[in-house]
C-alpha positions in Angstrom: 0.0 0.0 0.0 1.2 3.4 -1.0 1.0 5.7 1.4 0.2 9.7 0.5 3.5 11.8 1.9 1.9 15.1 1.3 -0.4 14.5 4.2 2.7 14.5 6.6 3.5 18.1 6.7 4.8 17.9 10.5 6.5 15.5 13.0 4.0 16.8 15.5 1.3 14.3 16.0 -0.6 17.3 17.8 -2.3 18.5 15.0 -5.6 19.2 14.1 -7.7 17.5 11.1 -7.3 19.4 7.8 -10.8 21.1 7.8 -11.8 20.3 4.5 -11.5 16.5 6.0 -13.6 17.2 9.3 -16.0 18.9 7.2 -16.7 16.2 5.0 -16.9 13.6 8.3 -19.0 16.0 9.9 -21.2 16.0 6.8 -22.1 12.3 7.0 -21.8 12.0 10.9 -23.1 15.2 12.6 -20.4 15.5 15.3 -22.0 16.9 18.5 -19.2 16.6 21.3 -15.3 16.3 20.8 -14.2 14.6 23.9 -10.5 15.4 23.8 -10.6 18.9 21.7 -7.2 19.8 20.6 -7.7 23.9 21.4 -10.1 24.0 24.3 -10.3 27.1 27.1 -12.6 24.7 29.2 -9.4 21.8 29.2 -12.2 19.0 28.6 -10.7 15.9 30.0 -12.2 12.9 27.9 -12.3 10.5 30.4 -14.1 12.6 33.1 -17.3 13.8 31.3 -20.4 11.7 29.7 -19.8 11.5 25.8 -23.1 12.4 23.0 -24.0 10.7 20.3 -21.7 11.8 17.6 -18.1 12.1 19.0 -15.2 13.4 16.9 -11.9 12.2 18.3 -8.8 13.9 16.4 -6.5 11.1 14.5 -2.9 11.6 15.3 -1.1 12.9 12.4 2.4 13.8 11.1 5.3 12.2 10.0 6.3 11.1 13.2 3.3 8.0 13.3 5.1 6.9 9.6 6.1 3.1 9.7 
């Protein structure tokens, strides 16, 4: 399997979806609740809290998750 190298723009694995991805998810899935938000002022804490529906978890990205 071929894998895409332009998607690995970064070694940090601490990055957010590209938003045209989430976008098309959110399309299909209608995310209500992020459980472990990447930018949050309220510093969520996944485990702690009772999940919705629809969760979004972020995918770890970057090149440093390359095999």
């Amino acid at each position: 399997m071929t894998k895409n190298l332009n998607l690995y723009k970064t070694f940090n694995i601490h990055e957010a979806t590209p938003q045209n991805l989430y976008e098309l998810l959110n399309e299909e899935f209608n995310f209500n609740f992020d459980p472990c938000p990447l930018f949050s002022k309220d510093q969520i804490n996944g485990l702690d809290v009772q999940w919705k529906e629809y969760c979004y978890i972020n995918p770890p990205y970057g090149k440093a998750i390359r095999g």
